[in-house]
GUDOKE-347783 format. One record per residue (C-alpha): residue in three letters; x, y, z. Coordinates in steps of 0.1 Angstrom, whole numbers, plus 5000, padded with zeros to 4 digits. Example, Ala and Ser with C-alpha at 12.3 -4.5 7.8 and 13.67 -1.06 7.14 Angstrom:
# GUDOKE-347783
ALA512349555078
SER513749895071
//
This chain:
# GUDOKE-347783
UNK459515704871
UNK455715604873
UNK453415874883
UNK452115624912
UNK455115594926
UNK456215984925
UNK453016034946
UNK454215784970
UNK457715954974
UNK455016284979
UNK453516105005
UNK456315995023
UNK457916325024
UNK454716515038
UNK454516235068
UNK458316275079
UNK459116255117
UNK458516645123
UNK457916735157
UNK457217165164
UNK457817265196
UNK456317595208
UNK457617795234
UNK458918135245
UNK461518075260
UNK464217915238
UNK466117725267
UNK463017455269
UNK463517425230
UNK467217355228
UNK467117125260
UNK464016925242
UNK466516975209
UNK469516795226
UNK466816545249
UNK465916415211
UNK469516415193
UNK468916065191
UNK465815995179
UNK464315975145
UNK462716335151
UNK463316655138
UNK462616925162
UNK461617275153
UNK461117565175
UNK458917845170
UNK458718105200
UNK455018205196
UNK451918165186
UNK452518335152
UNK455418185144
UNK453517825153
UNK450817925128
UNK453318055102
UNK455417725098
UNK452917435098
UNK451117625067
UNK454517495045
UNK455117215065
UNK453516885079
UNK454816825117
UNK453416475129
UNK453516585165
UNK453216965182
UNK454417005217
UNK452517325225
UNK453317575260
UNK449617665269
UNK450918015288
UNK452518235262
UNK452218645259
UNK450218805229
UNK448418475217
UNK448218205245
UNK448217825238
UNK444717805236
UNK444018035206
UNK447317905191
UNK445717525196
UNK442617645178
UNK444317795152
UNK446617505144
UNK443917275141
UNK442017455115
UNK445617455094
UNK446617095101
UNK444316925118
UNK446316575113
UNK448616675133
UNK448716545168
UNK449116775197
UNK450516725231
UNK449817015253
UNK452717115278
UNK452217335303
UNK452917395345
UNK449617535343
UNK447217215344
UNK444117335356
UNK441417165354
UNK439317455333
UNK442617405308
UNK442817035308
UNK439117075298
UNK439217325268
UNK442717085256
UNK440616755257
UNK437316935237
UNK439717055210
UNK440816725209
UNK444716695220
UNK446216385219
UNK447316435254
UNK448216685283
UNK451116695302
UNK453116885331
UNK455717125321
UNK458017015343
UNK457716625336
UNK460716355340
UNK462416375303
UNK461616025303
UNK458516045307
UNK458316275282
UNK460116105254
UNK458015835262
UNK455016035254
UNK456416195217
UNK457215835208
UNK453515745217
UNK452515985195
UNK454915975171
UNK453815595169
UNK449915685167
UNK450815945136
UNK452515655118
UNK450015355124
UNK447315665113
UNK449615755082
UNK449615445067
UNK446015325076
UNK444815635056
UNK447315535027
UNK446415185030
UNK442815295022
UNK443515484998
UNK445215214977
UNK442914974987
UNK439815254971
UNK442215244940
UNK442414874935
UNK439114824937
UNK436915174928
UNK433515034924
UNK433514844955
UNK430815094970
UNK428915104944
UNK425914824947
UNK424514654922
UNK424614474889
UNK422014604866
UNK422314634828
UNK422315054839
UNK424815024863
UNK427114794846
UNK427115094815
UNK428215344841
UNK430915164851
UNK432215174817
UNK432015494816
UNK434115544845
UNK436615274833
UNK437315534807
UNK436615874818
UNK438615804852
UNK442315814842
UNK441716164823
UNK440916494834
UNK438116604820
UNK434816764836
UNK432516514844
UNK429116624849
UNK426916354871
UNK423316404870
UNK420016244888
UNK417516244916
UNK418416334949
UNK419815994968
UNK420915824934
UNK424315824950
UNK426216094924
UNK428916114953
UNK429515754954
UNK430615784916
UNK432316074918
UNK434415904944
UNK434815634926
UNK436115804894
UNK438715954919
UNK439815654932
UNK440315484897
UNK442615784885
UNK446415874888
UNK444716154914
UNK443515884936
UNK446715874965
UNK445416304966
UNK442616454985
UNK439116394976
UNK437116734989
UNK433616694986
UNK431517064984
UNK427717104992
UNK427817364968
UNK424417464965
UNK424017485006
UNK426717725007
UNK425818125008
UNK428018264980
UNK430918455003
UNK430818135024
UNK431517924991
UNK434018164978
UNK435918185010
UNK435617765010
UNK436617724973
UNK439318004970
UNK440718125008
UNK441018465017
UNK444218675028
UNK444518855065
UNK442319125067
UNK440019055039
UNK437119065060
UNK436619135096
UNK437418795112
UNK439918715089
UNK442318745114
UNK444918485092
UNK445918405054
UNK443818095049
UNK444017845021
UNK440817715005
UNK440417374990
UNK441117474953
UNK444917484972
UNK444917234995
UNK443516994972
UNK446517014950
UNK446416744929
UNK443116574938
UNK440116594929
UNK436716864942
UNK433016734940
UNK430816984934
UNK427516954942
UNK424817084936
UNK425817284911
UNK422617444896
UNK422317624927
UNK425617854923
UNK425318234923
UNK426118434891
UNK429218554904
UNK430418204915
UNK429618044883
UNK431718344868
UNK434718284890
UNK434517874885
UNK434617924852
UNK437818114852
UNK439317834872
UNK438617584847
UNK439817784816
UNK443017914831
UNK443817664861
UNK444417954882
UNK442618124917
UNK442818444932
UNK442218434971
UNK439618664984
UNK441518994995
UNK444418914971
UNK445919014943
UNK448618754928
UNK447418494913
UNK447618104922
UNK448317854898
UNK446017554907
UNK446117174897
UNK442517014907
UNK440216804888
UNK437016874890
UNK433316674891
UNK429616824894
UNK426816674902
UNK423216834898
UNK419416714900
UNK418016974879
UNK418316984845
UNK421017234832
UNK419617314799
UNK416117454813
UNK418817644834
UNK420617764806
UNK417517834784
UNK416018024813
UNK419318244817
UNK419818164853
UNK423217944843
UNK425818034821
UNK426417824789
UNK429817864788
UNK429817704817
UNK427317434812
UNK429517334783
UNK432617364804
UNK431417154832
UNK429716884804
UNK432316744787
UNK431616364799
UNK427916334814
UNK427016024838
UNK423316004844
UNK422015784876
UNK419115654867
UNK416215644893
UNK416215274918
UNK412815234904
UNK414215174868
UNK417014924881
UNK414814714903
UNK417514414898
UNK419914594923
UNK417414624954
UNK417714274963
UNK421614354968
UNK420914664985
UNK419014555011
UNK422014285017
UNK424114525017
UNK422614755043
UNK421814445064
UNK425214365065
UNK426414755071
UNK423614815104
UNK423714485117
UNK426114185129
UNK423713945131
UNK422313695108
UNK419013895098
UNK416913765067
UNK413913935046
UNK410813745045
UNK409813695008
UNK406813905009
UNK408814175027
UNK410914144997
UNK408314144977
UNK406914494989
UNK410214634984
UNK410814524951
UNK407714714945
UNK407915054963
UNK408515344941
UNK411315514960
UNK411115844961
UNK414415924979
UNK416115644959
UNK418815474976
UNK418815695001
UNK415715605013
UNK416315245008
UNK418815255032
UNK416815435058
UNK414015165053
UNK416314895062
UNK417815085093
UNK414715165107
UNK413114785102
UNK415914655121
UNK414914815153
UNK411814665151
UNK412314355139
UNK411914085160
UNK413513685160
UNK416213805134
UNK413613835106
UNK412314165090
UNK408514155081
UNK406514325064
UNK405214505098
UNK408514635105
UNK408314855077
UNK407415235072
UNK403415295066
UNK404515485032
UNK406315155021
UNK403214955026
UNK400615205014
UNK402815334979
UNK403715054957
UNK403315054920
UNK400514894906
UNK401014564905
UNK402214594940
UNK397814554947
UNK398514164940
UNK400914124965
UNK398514184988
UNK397513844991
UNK401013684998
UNK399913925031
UNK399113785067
UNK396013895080
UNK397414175102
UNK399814285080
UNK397214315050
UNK394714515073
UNK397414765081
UNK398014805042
UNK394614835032
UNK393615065057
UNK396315325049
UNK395715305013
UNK391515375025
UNK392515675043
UNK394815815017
UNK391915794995
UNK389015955012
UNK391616215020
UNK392216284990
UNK388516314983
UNK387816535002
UNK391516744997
UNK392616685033
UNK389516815050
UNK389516555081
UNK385616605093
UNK384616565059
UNK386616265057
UNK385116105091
UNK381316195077
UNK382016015043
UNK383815705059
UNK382215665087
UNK385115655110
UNK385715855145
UNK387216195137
UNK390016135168
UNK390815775154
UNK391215885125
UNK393916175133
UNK395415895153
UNK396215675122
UNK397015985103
UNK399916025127
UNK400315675126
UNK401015655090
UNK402615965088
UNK400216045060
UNK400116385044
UNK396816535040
//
């Protein structure tokens, strides 16, 4: 059997008509039990909170019929809880207590819907098919996407530059392995996009795709994230929880930011990667793991190493394949796509670039890369006007930072627009001239001390 379609009878099984029903007193259960003989549900009773908790951490129910008044843990705190273990599942809250306070807290933790205790049995059904239905439609839309990301991986990934095309290759090849991949570059060069797409083009792709800000993380945060902690381990842990080295299974974690890990963490991810195998926090057996793997990073490792602050064992763990993302200023062929693309992502109209608003941004630097690219367009169309983006409707910075030869697209300009371009770049100068100093500035130029901290503001210039 293919390894594609074992993961699709993995799939199948996790989304089977399972329908918990929580409630202490085991006569609602076995009426709701003998209601549903006859439909394609299986219905499972747990008789408290606990017991609720305890059973949807092995299995997947596509519906939970919750009783909001229980003893010990009420529906509430069991609603909370069970969304934090499977928060796919959809939950109808039952309950002859429908105040409006409760109907409240149920619709902010996001139930699928409310209903009385005591409701007409065909009203009920109705309302697990309803759900049942939503779960399946939701199911398969997921799945659908899924495939659809493994068809075609590089489908988020703009552009068609010499650069870009080499990555692609790279992915082509590295994808249906299981190596490390290590994916370095600026900040906003889009290492997550790759990383996803590397996922999607592998035999992991129909498995979980868990992206980790790793370097944003404080380290018992991270751990806790990356490894789960048993009951007790700290003072809130107040339940065994999994952390995504489990719950990903057989997919694949992103790690970024990876420069920025702790000692100890870079100690422990190590041991992951050499023996396939995590210890929670609090425990003591260990957990054989099955998840692949990717960093990203925009510093450069080997100062890191060289410096002692990151381990080389690591650094050569982590480095097997490296894919670099080069800067948007050194693959100026794919900003012209881009900016179609973003057009067509922020707006339904038909909106078109004026050639010499093209022009300036096929000349900007880019200091925040794609990322910044994409804000550029966003913001200019909220201020374009008559379905046409010029240069105006861009940020100060864009007009005022262009590369060199950006000074002869000056005079492709209107009047206005060139004013406001040359008068930014003035400012920036005499600011710089006199390090910032804004009176010193006004006595050398010549121009009024308030109007000038007006167009400061205005072009959000740093002095």
């Amino acid at each position: 059997m293919k390894s594609k379609e074992i993961l699709m009878i993995k799939m199948t099984d996790t989304f089977k008509k399972k329908l918990l029903y929580v409630d202490d007193e085991k006569d609602n259960i076995g009426i709701l039990q003998l209601l549903m003989k006859d439909e394609p549900y299986e219905v499972v009773g747990a008789f408290n909170g606990k017991e609720a908790i305890d059973k949807v951490k092995s299995v997947f129910f596509s519906v939970i019929l919750l009783d909001i008044r229980m003893p010990g843990m009420d529906g509430m705190q069991v609603l909370e809880k069970l969304k934090e273990e499977s928060p796919q599942s959809l939950v109808i809250i039952l309950s002859a207590y429908g105040s409006d306070e409760n109907r409240k807290k149920a619709l902010k933790a996001d139930v699928f819907d409310f209903v009385d205790k005591y409701v007409d049995n065909n009203v009920l059904l109705h309302k697990v098919q309803k759900a049942f239905q939503h779960s399946d439609v939701s199911s398969r839309s997921d799945l659908a996407e899924k495939e659809e990301r493994a068809k075609f991986p590089y489908k988020n990934i703009i552009g068609g530059s010499p650069k870009i095309k080499e990555i692609f290759e790279i992915i082509k090849k590295v994808a249906p392995t299981d190596v490390c991949v290590s994916i370095t570059g600026e900040t906003g060069t889009g290492k997550e996009l790759v990383a996803r797409a590397i996922h999607a083009a592998s035999k992991r792709s129909l498995q979980p795709f868990m992206p980790v800000n790793a370097g944003a993380l404080p380290e018992t945060l991270l751990e806790t994230t990356l490894f789960g902690y048993e009951k007790g381990a700290f003072t809130d842990a107040k339940a065994r929880r999994f952390g995504y080295f489990e719950s990903c299974k057989n997919g694949t974690i992103f790690l970024d930011e990876i420069g920025d890990i702790s000692p100890k963490m870079q100690a422990s991810l190590l041991r992951v990667l050499q023996e396939k195998k995590i210890m929670r926090v609090g425990g003591s057996d260990e957990i054989d793991v099955d998840a692949r793997v990717i960093t990203a990073t925009n510093k450069y490792l080997e100062k890191l190493v060289e410096a002692g602050t990151f381990r080389q064992d690591l650094y050569y763990r982590i480095k097997t394949v490296t894919i670099h993302l080069p800067p948007l200023r050194e693959r100026r062929d794919d900003i012209k796509p881009l900016v179609e693309h973003f057009l067509g992502r922020y707006s339904n109209k038909d909106i078109r670039v004026s050639d010499e608003t093209m022009a300036i941004l096929m000349d900007y630097n880019y200091p925040g890369n794609i990322r910044e690219l994409e804000h550029i367009i966003e913001r200019a169309l909220i201020f374009q006007e008559k379905n046409i983006i010029l240069p105006k409707d861009l940020p100060p910075e864009v007009m005022g930072r262009t590369t060199g030869s950006g000074l002869s697209e000056i005079f492709k300009l209107p009047w206005e627009d060139a004013k406001i371009w040359i008068e930014k770049l003035y400012i920036e100068a005499v600011l710089e001239k006199t390090e910032g100093n804004v009176s010193q500035a006004s006595k050398i130029s010549g121009i009024d001390r308030s109007y000038l901290h007006k167009q400061i503001k205005k072009y959000g210039i740093k002095k």
